[in-house]
ChimeraX commands (.cxc) that place a marker at each C-alpha (Angstrom):
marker #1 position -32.76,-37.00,17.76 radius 0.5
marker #1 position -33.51,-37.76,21.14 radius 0.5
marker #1 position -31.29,-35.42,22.76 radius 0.5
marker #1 position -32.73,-32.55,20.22 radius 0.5
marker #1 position -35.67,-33.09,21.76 radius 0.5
marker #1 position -34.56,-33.59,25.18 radius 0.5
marker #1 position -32.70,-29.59,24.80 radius 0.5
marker #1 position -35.47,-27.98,23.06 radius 0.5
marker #1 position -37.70,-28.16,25.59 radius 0.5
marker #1 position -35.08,-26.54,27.95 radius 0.5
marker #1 position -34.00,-23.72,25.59 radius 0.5
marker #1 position -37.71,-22.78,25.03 radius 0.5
marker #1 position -38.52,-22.48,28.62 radius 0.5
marker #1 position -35.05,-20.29,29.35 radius 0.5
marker #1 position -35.62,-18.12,26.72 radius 0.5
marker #1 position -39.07,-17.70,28.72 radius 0.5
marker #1 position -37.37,-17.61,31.88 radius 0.5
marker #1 position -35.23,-14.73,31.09 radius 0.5
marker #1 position -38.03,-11.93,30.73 radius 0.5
marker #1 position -39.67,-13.01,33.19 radius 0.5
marker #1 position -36.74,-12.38,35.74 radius 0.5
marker #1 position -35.47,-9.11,34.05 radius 0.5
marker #1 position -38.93,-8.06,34.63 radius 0.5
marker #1 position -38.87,-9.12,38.35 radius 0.5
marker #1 position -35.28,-7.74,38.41 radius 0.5
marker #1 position -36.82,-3.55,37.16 radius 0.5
marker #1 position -39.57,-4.29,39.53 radius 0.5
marker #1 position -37.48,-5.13,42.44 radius 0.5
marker #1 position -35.23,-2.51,41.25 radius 0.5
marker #1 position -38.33,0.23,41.21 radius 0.5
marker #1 position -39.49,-1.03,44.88 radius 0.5
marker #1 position -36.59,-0.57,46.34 radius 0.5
marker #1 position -35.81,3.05,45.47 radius 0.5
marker #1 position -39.66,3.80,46.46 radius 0.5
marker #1 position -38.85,1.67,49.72 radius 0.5
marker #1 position -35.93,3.89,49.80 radius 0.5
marker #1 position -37.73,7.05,49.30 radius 0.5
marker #1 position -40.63,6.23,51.90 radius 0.5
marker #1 position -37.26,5.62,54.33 radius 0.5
marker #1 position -35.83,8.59,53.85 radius 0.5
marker #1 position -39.49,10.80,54.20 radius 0.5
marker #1 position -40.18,9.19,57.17 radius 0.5
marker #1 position -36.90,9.73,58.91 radius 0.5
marker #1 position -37.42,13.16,57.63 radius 0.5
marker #1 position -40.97,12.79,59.59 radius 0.5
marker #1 position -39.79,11.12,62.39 radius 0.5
marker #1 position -36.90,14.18,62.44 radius 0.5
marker #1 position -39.24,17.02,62.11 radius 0.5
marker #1 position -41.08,15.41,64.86 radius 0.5
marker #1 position -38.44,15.03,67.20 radius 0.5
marker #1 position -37.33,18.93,66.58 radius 0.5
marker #1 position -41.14,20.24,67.49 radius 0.5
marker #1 position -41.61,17.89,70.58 radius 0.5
marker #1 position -37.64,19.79,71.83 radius 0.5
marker #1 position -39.15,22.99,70.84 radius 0.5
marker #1 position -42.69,22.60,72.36 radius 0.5
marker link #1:1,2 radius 0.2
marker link #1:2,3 radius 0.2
marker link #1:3,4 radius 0.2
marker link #1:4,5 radius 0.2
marker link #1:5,6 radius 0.2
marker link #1:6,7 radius 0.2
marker link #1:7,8 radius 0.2
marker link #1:8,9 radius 0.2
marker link #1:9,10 radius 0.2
marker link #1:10,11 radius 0.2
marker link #1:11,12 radius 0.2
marker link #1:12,13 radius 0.2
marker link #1:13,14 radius 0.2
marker link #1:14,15 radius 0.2
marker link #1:15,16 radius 0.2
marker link #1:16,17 radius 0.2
marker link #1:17,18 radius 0.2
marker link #1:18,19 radius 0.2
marker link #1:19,20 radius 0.2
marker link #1:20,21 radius 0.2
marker link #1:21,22 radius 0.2
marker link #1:22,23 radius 0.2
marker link #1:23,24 radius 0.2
marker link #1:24,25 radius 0.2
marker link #1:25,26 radius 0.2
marker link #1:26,27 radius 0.2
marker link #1:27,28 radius 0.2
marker link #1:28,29 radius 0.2
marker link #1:29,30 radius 0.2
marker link #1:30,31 radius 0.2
marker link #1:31,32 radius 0.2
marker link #1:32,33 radius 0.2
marker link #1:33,34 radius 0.2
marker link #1:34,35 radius 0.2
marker link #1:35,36 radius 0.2
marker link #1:36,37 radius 0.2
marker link #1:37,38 radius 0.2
marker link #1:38,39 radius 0.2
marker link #1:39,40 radius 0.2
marker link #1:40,41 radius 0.2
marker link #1:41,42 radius 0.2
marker link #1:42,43 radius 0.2
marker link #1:43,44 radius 0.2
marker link #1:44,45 radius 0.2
marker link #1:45,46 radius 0.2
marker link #1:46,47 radius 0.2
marker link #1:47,48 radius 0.2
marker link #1:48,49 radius 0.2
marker link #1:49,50 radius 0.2
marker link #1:50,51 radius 0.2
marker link #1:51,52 radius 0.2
marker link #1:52,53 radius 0.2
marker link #1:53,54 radius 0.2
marker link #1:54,55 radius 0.2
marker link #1:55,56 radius 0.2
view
């Protein structure tokens, strides 16, 4: 009896772990390909820059 009670507590609060990191997990995941994205523009910028300053 006491041990029931000693792994309920720990099941209920992994089964409300769990969402909570696949939720962190997509929103990490949805970051980094904006983080990736706003990389890649900005080397694009920084490129585009680089090309007008050689050709002014």
């Amino acid at each position: 009896m006491y041990k029931l009670s000693g792994d309920n507590p720990g099941s209920n609060t992994n089964t409300a772990r769990v969402p909570f990191l696949h939720f962190t997990r997509v929103i990490l995941k949805k970051t980094h390909k904006l983080y990736k994205i706003h990389n890649i523009t900005t080397l694009i910028e920084h490129r585009n820059a680089d090309t007008s300053a050689f050709q002014n």
